[in-house]
C-alpha angles and dihedrals in degrees: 000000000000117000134248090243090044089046092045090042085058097042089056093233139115116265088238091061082062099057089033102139108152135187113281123222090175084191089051091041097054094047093047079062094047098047078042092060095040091059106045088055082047125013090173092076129100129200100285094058094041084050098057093036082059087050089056083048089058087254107131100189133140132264090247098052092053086041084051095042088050095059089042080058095036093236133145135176128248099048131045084235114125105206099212098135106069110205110240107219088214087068129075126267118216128204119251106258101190113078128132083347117142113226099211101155139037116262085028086111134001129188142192137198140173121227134172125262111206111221122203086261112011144001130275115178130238128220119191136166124199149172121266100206102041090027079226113158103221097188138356125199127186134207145170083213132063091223134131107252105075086052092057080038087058099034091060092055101051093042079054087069095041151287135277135213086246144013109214113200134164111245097270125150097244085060105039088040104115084245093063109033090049087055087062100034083048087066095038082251103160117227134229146183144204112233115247116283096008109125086177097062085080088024087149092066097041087060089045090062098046089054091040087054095042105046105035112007101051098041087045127069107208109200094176138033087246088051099055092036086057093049103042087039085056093046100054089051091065097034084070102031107038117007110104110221122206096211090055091053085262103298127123131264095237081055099049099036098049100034095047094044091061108033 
């Protein structure tokens, strides 16, 4: 029999996701899938339009508990941007490197963001890094914790593929933490982030997690962690080998990012 550490240590995730049963508020809950919802169709808006969007739905709640559920869920109108990680002001800030520049190659940039997975009956959280160029997503991690293990998790896999020209964050406290940003400079990696309160800075992941969401989480119901690592596991494969993406002239970004990479 194999045991719970050596299972976890395959499936690529921590122990305590394993044993994650959380307190259930089955009202708060429904309505955390619905603002989810709302907002992922618009992240522009606040708390008085989500409201009323939630009054149309035949939920008749407060301002202050959507404004209440929406920082549960760190999220916050006018840009698509979830604010899960918060920045520590211990931890250095770096400029955002990215401006005006032309991504013309794979491993040229790199980013990394953190969203939130609904459960049947709770949350986990999703890291994931990509390429800019090819939108390949080199590595995920999940986790039932906002903490910074599951980042470097998912940092050593991806620098197991290779290595870009830049690595583009938000300001949170997981990628700014020492851990994470001498991992990069070790390798001569340069580092960038996003400005305060400028969603469009990592605009490629934000649309990653708006087609994740669409097109397995919420046609899924996870009712375990497994469940949700096998289905997101199977999801991301074929979001690289075999999703066609408009933006890339319909190929895929396996295609683009390893032909490219060596033509």
């Amino acid at each position: 029999m194999i045991s719970v550490s050596r299972q976890c240590e395959l499936l690529g995730i921590s122990q305590s996701s394993v044993y994650y049963a959380p307190r259930i508020n089955h009202f708060d809950l429904q309505l955390e899938r619905e603002i989810d919802e709302i907002y992922t169709d618009c992240p522009f808006y606040g708390s008085r339009r989500i409201r009323a969007a939630l009054f149309k739905k035949g939920f008749f709640v407060g301002r202050r508990k959507v404004q209440s559920l929406m920082k549960k869920l760190g999220i916050e109108a006018i840009y698509p941007k979830p604010k899960l990680s918060g920045r520590n002001p211990d931890h250095r800030v770096y400029p955002y490197l990215l401006k005006n520049n032309v991504i013309n190659k794979p491993n040229q940039v790199w980013s990394t963001d953190i969203t939130y997975i609904r459960m049947k009956n709770g949350w986990l959280y999703l890291v994931a890094i990509m390429d800019w160029y090819s939108r390949y997503v080199l590595s995920w991690e999940l986790s039932n914790t906002l903490d910074l293990e599951f980042c470097l998790i998912a940092l050593e896999k991806a620098l197991s593929i290779g290595k870009p020209d830049i690595f583009n964050s938000d300001q949170g406290s997981q990628f700014t933490s020492e851990k994470f940003t001498s991992e990069l400079e070790s390798k001569q990696i340069k580092i960038s982030m996003d400005g305060r309160g400028r969603a469009f800075d990592n605009i490629f992941i934000e649309r990653l997690w708006r087609t994740v969401k669409y097109e397995e989480v919420y046609i899924n119901e996870y009712t375990s962690v497994r469940e949700a690592y096998y289905g997101l596991s199977k999801y991301f494969n074929f979001y690289n080998e075999r999703r066609l993406h408009q933006s890339l002239e319909y190929r895929t970004p396996l295609e683009i990012h390893f032909c490219d990479l060596f033509s």
